[in-house]
C-alpha positions in Angstrom: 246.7 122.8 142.1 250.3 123.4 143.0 249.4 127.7 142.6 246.5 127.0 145.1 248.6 125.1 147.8 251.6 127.6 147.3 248.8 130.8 148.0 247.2 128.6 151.2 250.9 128.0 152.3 252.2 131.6 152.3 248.9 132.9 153.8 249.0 130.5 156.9 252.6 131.0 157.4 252.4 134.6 156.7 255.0 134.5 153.6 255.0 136.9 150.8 252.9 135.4 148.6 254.6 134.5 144.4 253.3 136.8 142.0 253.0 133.8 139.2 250.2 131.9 141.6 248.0 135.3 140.9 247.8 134.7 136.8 245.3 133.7 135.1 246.1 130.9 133.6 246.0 129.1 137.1 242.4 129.0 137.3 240.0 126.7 135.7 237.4 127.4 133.8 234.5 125.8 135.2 234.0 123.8 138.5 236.5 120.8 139.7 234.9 118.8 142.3 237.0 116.3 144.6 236.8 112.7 143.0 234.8 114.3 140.7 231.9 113.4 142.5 228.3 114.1 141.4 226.6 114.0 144.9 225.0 117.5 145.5 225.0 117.2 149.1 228.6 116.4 148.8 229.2 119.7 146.9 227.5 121.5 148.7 230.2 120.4 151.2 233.2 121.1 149.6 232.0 124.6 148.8 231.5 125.0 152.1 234.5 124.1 153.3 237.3 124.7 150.7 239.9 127.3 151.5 239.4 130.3 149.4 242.8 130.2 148.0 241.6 127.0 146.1 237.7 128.5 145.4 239.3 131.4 143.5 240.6 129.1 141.1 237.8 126.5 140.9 239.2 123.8 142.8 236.8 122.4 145.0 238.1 119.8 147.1 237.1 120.6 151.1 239.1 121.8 153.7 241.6 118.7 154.2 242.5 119.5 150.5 246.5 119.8 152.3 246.2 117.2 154.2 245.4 114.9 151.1 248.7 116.2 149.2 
């Protein structure tokens, strides 16, 4: 979570962006959905809507993922 916010952060402010947010071991291996919900329409959402910098690493939770933090 804190490697997707840091890569969202330095893209919309234009920073360099940390080389350790890029490893591996930063993603998930499968699928995290916000409040782990089990609504399709509701996934369908958040993959929708989810800034890529979170996607890449399997976090799904919608476009006010920041504004949630």
């Amino acid at each position: 979570m804190l490697a997707a916010a840091a890569h969202k952060l330095a893209n919309d402010y234009g920073l360099e962006i940390p080389d350790w947010v890029l490893k591996s071991k930063y993603t998930l291996g499968e699928k995290q959905y916000a409040f782990e919900t089990k609504n399709k329409e509701f996934k369908g959402y958040l993959e929708r809507t989810t800034p890529e910098e979170y996607k890449i690493r399997n976090l799904l939770y919608g476009d006010t993922v920041l504004q949630r933090c």
